[in-house]
Each structure stands twice: as structure tokens, then as C-alpha cells.
C-alpha positions in Angstrom: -170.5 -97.6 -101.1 -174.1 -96.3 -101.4 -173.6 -93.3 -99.1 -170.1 -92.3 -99.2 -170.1 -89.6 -102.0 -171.8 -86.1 -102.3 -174.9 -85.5 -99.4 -173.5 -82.1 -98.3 -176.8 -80.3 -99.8 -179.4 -77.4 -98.5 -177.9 -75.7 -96.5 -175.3 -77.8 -95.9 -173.6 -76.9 -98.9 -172.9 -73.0 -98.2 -171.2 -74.6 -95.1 -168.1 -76.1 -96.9 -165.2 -73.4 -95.4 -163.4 -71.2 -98.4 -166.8 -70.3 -100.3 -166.6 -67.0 -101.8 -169.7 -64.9 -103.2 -169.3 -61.9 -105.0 -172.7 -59.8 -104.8 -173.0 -57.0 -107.0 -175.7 -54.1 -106.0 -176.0 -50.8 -105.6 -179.5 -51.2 -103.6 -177.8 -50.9 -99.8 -180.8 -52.5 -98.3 -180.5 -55.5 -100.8 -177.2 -55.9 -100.3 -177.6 -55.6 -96.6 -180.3 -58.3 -96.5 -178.8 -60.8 -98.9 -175.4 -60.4 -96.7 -177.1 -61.3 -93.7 -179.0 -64.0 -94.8 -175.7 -65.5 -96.6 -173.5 -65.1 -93.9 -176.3 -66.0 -91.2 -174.4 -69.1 -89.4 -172.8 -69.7 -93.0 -169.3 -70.1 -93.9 -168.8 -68.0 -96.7 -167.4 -64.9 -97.3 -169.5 -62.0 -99.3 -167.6 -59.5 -100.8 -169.9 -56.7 -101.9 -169.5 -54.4 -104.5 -171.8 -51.5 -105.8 -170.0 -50.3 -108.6 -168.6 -51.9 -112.3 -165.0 -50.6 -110.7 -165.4 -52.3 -107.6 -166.8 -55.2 -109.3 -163.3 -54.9 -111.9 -160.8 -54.3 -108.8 -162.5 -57.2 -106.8 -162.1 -59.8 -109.4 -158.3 -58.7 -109.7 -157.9 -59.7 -106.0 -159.8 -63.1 -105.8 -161.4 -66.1 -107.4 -165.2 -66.3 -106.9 -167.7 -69.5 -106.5 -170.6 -67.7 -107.4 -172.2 -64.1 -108.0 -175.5 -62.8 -107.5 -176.0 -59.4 -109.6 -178.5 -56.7 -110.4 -178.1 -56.1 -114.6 -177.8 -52.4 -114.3 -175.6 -50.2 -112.1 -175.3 -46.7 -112.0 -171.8 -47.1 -113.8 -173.0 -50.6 -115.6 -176.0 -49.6 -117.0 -176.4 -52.4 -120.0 -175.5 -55.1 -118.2 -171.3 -54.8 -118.6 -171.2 -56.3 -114.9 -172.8 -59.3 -116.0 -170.6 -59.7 -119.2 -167.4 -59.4 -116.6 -168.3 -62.2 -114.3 -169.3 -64.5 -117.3 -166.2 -63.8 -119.1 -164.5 -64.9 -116.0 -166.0 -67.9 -115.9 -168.5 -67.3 -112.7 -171.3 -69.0 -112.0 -173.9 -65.7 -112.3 -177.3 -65.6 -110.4 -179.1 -62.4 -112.0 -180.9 -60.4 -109.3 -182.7 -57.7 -110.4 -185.8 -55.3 -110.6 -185.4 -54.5 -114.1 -187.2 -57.5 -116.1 -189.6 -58.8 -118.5 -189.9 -61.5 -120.8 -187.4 -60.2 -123.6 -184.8 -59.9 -121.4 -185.1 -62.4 -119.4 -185.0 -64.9 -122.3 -182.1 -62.6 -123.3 -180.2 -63.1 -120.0 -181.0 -66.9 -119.4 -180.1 -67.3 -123.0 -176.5 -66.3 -121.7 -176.2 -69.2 -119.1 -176.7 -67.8 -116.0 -177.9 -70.1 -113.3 -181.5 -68.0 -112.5 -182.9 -64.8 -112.9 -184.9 -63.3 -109.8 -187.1 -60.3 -109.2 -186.1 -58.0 -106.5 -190.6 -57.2 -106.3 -191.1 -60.8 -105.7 -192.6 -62.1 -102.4 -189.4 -63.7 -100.5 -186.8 -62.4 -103.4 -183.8 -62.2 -100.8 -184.7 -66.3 -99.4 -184.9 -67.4 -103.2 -181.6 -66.0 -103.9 -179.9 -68.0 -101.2 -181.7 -70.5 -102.3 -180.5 -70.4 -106.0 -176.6 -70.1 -104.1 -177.4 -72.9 -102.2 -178.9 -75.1 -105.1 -176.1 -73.9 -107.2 -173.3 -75.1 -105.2 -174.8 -78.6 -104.1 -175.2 -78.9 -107.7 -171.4 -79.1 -108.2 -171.2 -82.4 -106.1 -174.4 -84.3 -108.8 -173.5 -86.1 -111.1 -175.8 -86.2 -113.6 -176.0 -88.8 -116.3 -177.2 -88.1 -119.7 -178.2 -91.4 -122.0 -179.2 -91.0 -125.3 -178.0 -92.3 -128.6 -178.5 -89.4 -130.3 -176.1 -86.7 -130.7 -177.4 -83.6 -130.5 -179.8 -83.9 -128.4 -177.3 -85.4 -125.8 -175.4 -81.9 -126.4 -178.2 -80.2 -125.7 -179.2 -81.8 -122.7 -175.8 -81.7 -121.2 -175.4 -77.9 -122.1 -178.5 -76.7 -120.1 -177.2 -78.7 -117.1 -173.4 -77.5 -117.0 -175.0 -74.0 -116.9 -176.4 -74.7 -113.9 -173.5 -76.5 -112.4 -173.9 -80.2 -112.5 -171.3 -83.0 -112.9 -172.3 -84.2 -115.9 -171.7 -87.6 -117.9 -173.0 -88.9 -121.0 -174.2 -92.9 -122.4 -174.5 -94.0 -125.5 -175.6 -97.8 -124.9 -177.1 -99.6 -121.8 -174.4 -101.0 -120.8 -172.4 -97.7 -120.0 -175.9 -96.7 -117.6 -175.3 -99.6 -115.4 -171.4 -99.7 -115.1 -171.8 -95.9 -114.2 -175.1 -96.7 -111.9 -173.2 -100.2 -110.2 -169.9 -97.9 -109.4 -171.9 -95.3 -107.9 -171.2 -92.5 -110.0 -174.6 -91.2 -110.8 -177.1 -89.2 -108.7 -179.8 -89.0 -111.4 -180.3 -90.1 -115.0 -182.2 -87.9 -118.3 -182.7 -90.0 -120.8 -184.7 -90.3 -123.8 -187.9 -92.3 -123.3 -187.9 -94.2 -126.8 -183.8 -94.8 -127.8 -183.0 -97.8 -128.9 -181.4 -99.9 -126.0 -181.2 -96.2 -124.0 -184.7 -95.6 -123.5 -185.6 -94.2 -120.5 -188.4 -97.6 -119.9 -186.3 -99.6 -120.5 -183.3 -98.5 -118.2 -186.1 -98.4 -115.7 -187.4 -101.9 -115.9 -183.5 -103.0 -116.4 -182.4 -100.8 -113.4 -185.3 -101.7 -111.1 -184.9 -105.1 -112.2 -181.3 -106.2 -111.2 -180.2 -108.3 -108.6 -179.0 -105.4 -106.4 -181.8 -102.1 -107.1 -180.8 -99.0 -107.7 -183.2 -96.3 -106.4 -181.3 -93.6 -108.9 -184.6 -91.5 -109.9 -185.0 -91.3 -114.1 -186.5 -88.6 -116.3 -187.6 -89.4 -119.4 -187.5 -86.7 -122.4 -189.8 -87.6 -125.2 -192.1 -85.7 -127.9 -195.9 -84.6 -127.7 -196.8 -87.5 -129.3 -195.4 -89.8 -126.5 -197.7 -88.2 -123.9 -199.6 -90.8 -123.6 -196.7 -93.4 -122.0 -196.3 -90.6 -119.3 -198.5 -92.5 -116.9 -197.0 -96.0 -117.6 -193.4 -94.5 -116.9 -194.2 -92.8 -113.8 -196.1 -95.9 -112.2 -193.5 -98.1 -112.7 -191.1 -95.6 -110.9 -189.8 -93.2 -112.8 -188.8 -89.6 -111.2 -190.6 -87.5 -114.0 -191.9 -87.6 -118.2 -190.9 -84.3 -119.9 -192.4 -83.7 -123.3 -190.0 -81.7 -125.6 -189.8 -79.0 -126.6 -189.5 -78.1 -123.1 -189.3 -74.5 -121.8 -185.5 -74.1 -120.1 -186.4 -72.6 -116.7 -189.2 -75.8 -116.0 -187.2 -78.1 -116.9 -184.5 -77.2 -114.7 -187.0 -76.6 -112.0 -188.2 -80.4 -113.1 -184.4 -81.5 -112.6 -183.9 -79.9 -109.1 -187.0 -81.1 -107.8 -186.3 -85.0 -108.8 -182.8 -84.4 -107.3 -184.1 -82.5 -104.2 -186.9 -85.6 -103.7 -184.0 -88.4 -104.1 -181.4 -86.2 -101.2 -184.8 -86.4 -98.9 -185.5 -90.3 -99.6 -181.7 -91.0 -99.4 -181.3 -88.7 -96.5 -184.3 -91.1 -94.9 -182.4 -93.9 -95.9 -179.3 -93.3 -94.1 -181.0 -92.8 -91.2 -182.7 -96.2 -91.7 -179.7 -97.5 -92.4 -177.3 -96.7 -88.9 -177.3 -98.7 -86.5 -178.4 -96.4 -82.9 -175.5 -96.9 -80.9 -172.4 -97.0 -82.7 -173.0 -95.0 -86.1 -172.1 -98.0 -87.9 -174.4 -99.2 -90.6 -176.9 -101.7 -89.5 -177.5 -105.4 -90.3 -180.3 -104.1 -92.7 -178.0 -101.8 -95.1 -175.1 -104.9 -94.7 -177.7 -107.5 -96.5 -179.2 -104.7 -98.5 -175.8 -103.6 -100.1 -173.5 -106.5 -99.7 -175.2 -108.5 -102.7 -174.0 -104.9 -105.0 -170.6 -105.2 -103.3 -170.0 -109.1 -103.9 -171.9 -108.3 -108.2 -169.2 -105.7 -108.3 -166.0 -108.1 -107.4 -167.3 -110.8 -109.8 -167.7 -108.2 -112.6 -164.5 -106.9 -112.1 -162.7 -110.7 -111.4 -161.3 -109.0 -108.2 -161.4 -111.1 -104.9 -164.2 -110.7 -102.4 -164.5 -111.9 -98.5 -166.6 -111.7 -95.4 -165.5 -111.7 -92.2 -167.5 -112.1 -88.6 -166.2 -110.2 -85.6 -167.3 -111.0 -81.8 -166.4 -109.0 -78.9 -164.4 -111.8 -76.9 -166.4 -112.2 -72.8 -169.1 -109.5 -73.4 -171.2 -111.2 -71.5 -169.2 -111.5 -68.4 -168.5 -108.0 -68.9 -171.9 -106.2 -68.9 -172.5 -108.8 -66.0 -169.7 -107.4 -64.0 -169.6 -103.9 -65.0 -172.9 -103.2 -66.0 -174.3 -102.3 -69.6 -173.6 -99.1 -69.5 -169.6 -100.1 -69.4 -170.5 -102.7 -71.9 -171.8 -99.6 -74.4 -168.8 -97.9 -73.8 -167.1 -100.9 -75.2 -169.0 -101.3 -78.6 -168.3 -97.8 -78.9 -165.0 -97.6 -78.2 -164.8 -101.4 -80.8 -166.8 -99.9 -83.4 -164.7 -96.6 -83.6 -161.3 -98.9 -84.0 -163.4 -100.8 -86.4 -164.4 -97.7 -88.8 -160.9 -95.7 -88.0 -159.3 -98.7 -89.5 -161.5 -100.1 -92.5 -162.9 -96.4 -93.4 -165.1 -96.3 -96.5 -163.1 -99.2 -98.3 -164.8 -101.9 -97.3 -168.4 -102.4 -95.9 -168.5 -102.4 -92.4 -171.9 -103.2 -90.1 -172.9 -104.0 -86.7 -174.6 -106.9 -87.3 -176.1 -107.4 -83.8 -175.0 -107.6 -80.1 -171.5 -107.5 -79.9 -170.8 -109.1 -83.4 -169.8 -106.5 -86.7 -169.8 -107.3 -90.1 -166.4 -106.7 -92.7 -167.2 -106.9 -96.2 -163.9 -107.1 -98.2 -164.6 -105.0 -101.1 -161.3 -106.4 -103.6 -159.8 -108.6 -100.9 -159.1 -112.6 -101.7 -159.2 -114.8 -98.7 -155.0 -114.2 -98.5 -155.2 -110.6 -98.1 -158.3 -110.4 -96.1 -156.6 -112.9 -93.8 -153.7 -110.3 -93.3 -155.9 -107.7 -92.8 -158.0 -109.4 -90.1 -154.9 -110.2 -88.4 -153.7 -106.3 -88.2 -157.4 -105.1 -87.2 -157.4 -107.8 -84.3 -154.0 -106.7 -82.9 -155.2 -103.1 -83.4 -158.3 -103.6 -81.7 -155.8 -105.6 -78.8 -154.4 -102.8 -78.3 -157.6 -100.5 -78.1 -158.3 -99.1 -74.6 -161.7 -98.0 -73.4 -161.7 -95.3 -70.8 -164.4 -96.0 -68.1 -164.6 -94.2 -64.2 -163.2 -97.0 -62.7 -160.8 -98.0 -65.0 -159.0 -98.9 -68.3 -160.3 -101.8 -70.0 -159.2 -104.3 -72.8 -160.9 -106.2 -75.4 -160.2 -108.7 -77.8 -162.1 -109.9 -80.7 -162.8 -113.6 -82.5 -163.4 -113.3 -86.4 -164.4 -115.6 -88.5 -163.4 -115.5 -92.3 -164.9 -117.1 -95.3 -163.8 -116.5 -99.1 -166.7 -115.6 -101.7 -165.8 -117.4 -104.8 -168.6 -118.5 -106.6 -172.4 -116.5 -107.0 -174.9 -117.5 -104.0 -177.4 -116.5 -102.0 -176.0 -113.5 -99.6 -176.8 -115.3 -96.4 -174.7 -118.5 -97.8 -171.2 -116.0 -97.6 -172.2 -115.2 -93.7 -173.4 -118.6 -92.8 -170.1 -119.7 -93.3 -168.2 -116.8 -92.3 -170.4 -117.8 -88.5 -169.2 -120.8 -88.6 -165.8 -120.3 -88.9 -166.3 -117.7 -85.6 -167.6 -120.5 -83.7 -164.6 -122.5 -84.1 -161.9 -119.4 -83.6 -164.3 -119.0 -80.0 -164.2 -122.6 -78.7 -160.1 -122.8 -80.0 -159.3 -120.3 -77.4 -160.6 -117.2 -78.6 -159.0 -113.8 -80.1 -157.9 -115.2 -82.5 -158.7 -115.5 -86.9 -160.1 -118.7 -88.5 -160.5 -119.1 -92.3 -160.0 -122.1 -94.4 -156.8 -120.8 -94.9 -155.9 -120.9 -91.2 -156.9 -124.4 -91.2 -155.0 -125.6 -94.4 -152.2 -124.0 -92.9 -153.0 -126.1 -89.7 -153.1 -129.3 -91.6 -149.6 -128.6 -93.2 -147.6 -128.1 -89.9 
């Protein structure tokens, strides 16, 4: 599913419970500011040291996420604290007063994640920026395409330093099975390489029958400059000339990413339906057609199932609206506790929800309507007056053969209208009715 993976970013991500930081500085006001902004409504624990032996006797005692440093202590004047956290395989955020263009090419040059300066305006908000950038970084994946190499070494080196899930293409058709399964957050590739080039992935990408809105930079040399401008108006996230200077282009990758959380971030909201947190008739025909591509690709079964609230109307007419809410709540929580993220699930409208089968032939969808209407049977919703029971009529329609989306739904309706006027709560399906016929 579109939205099921990563999306605990900003701020979020210094939320996740058991995150450790290990702050090195012997400045007690820096260390006292950067503490309090850390652990300001966060869940992470900061264990502060001001001295290489503190720094030696804390590593002994526990496993770090991340560590923001000064280069010198008064014990650790050459930078020995630094080459401790990096030989233990620490993800190192240099924070320091102590700078200038030698060593900071020296430091970065080391793979640290960034290098701030204690004299900069808003030094203490930058670093917890750089921690929380750093640790939403571990949950994007990153897809590097390019035939060539060593330049795809390269490329994938710089972004493992700063934390990134990183995969690599060689050929097209390694892009789109890793874009269609919803393993990549954002793609570098090489404007001009062979069937890899960044244009052409994003004319390909844009292009297919379910679009992927996974933002592209293109790498390319000086002499390429002048494509920059056709890449970027036909969508893509960014044109990067090499040779590139490290820091901006890693500012160049963070921004694209930070852009695509915002837009995506939009887009789930778009996407839920108000009442019931349920996706919404919108997202259902927006990523159903990428759902039933997948199944085909993969020869694995696919089916579509209608669900109707049995009475809703004489409900809300006797209890009142508000009772009937209660109910679509109550229906829709059943509805995601049982199907979770495996198959698409929508409200469609009203009182009718979409099912999706992601995998599911017309057999095993069938059994697995007929568990999810007892289980919803058996669902009680709590009102002030008193306990109420629902039932639900689903209709269920195989998807066999490639058509247009609304075809699978049409007939997934119309076998709902038959289970309603046979009696209701109950599952139709071709299958049903063969089954019928042969008794």
C-alpha cells in the first residue's frame, strides 16, 4: 500500500521510544541547551559526557543511535573522541567552534553526518535538526540507478553516510519492480544512461497506468546544463551537475525528500475518509488500478468485494444519526482490525466499504468474506441506551482479466444487490451461485 511504510519524520522521528544520543561537550551551557531541546517532549534519552574517559566508560555501558560532538576536549584535544564514536560505528554529528575550511573538508571527508558551528545563528535548533533528519533518514529508501559502476558506488557511499536505506538499479526494469512494490522513497539517477536515464525513467514512471509521484534527481555533467529545464518541467525533483560539492548535494537530497513527506503528508490527508479514518473512495480508485497491475504481474489472484451496512436507514431513522455514526465507526474499526494493511480497504460512501483483495482468488476471498461477516455479526456498538447489532451484505466479484477499474466494482455492486434482496447478511459471488446451481 501507498502509505503503509516509513512517514514517522520531523519530529516525529526522535519520538520512536529507545533512542539513545550520546552528546559529547565540555561547554556546560551547550550541553545544557542541546539537552533541553532533545529531550523537550522527546523520547530519547541523552547521555552526556564532557570528557574522552567519560566518553570511553559510556560506550562500554550502551549502544548509541547517534552522537553530536565538539572535535576537541580538554582531554581529546585532536579529535580522539571523534575517532572513538566512528570506530564504533556511530552515526557522528560534529558540533563545534573550532572550524574552517581545511578541517571541515577534513572531518566530512571522514563520514560524519554534518558539521555545525557552535557561533552560528540557531546552532543548538540545527543540531536537533541534523538528529532529527538523521534518524528519519534510516526509514528512506533511497534508490540509486545507474549503469555505471563507479559512479553508482559513489553515489550510494555519500548517502549511507548520512543514513539512508539505500538500493541500487542497473536496468529499467529493476526501477519499476522496486517503484510498483513500494520500496522506494526517492530515485538519483543519472540523466543520460542508457535505458536508466533519469528522462527517461521520468517519462516511463509518469507515464504508466498507475503514476508514481516518487520525486527523481538527475546527476549529469556541465555540459548537460542545458536539459536542466526540460527535466524539471516535466516533473522531476531536481538536475545536479557533477562534480557536485558533498554538503549541497546532500542538502539537494533532503530537501527533495523533505518536499515529497510534505506532498505525501497532504496526500494522506486527502486521502481519509472524515469519519471513520478509513481511506476514501478517492485513494480506493486512485490505488486499486496499482493493486490489481501488481496481481497480474505477479499471476497471483485478485478480488473486490462490496460491503453494505444491512437496515441503516431504518436505523438513523429510529435512533438518530448520531447512533448511526457510532455504527460506521464501530463497522469500520472491525473492518480495519480484521483486514489491516494486507488488503485495501475504503469507505466508499454511506454505509457501503470497499475490500480490495490484494493476492486473493475468488475461493479465498470468498472464505475470507464469510469470517469478516460473522466477525462483524458479532461486533457490538455501545450506545447510551443500549447495545446494538449489525450485519453486513457483500458483494464479491473475481478480477481475472485487465479492465477498466470501475468494470471490477460494477460487478462487485451487483452481486450486493442480489445478496440484499435474497435476504440480506449474507455473501454473493459467482461462486455462491455456481454452488447454488449444483445443489
Amino acid at each position: 500500500m501507498t502509505f503503509s511504510k516509513q512517514e514517522q519524520t520531523g519530529d516525529a522521528a526522535l519520538k520512536q521510544s529507545g533512542r539513545h544520543l550520546l552528546l559529547i561537550e565540555d561547554s556546560r551551557v551547550f550541553s545544557t541547551l542541546i539537552r533541553h531541546e532533545i529531550q523537550n517532549g522527546q523520547a530519547m534519552t541523552v547521555t552526556h559526557c564532557a570528557s574522552l574517559g567519560d566518553v570511553t566508560r559510556a560506550l562500554e555501558c550502551q549502544n548509541f543511535d547517534v552522537a553530536v560532538l565538539d572535535l576537541n576536549l580538554p582531554d581529546a584535544p585532536n579529535c580522539e573522541a571523534l575517532d572513538l564514536v566512528l570506530s564504533h560505528g556511530i552515526p557522528a554529528i560534529v558540533f563545534t567552534g573550532s572550524f574552517n575550511d581545511s578541517t571541515r573538508e577534513r572531518v566530512m571527508a571522514r563520514g560524519v553526518v554534518d558539521c555545525i558551528i557552535k557561533n552560528e545563528r540557531d546552532s543548538v535548533s540545527s543540531v536537533v535538526a541534523a538528529v532529527n533528519r538523521m534518524l528519519s533518514n534510516a526509514g528512506t529508501n533511497v534508490l540509486v540507478a545507474d549503469d555505471d559502476a563507479e559512479r553508482r558506488l559513489a553515489l550510494v557511499s555519500v548517502l549511507r553516510e548520512q543514513r539512508f536505506q539505500v538500493s541500487e538499479a542497473v536496468t529499467g526494469q529493476d526501477v519499476l519492480s522496486a517503484v510498483m512494490d513500494g520500496r522506494v522513497d526517492l530515485i538519483v539517477s543519472e540523466y543520460a544512461a542508457s535505458d536508466l536515464s533519469a528522462q527517461q525513467l521520468l517519462v516511463g514512471l509518469r507515464s504508466y497506468e498507475c503514476e508514481t509521484t516518487v520525486p527523481i534527481i538527475a546527476l549529469a555533467p556541465q555540459s548537460a546544463r542545458g536539459q536542466a529545464a526540460r527535466f524539471l518541467k516535466g516533473g522531476g525533483a531536481d538536475f545536479v551537475e557533477r562534480p557536485f560539492d558533498r554538503d549541497e548535494f546532500v542538502s539537494r537530497i533532503n530537501r527533495s525528500i523533505t518536499v515529497h513527506r510534505r506532498i505525501a503528508s497532504l496526500q494522506r490527508l486527502a486521502s481519509r475518509d472524515y469519519l471513520t479514518d478509513l481511506y476514501n473512495r478517492r485513494f480506493f480508485f486512485q490505488e486499486g488500478p496499482r493493486i490489481v497491475e501488481q496481481c497480474f504481474r505477479r499471476n497471483a489472484g485478485a478480488s473486490i468485494a462490496i460491503l453494505d451496512i444491512d437496515h441503516f436507514k431504518r436505523l438513523n431513522d429510529t435512533y438518530g444519526h448520531e447512533v448511526g455514526d457510532l455504527v460506521l465507526k464501530a463497522v469500520a474499526r472491525t473492518l480495519r482490525n480484521f483486514v489491516g494493511n494486507d488488503h485495501l480497504l475504503a469507505r466508499l460512501g454511506g454505509e457501503e466499504f470497499g475490500v480490495l483483495f490484494d493476492g486473493l482468488d475468488i475461493s479465498a476471498a470468498s472464505h475470507y468474506c464469510e469470517q469478516l461477516r460473522e466477525t462483524i455479526a458479532r461486533t457490538q456498538v455501545v450506545t447510551d441506551d443500549e447495545d446494538l447489532s449489525v450485519t453486513v451484505s457483500i458483494g464479491l466479484a473475481p478480477i481475472e482479466q485487465r479492465e477498466v477499474f470501475d468494470n471490477y466494482l460494477h460487478a462487485a455492486d451487483q452481486f450486493l444487490y442480489m445478496a440484499k434482496h435474497a435476504g440480506r447478511n449474507r455473501i454473493v459471488s459467482e461462486l455462491t451461485m455456481i454452488n447454488t446451481m449444483a445443489s
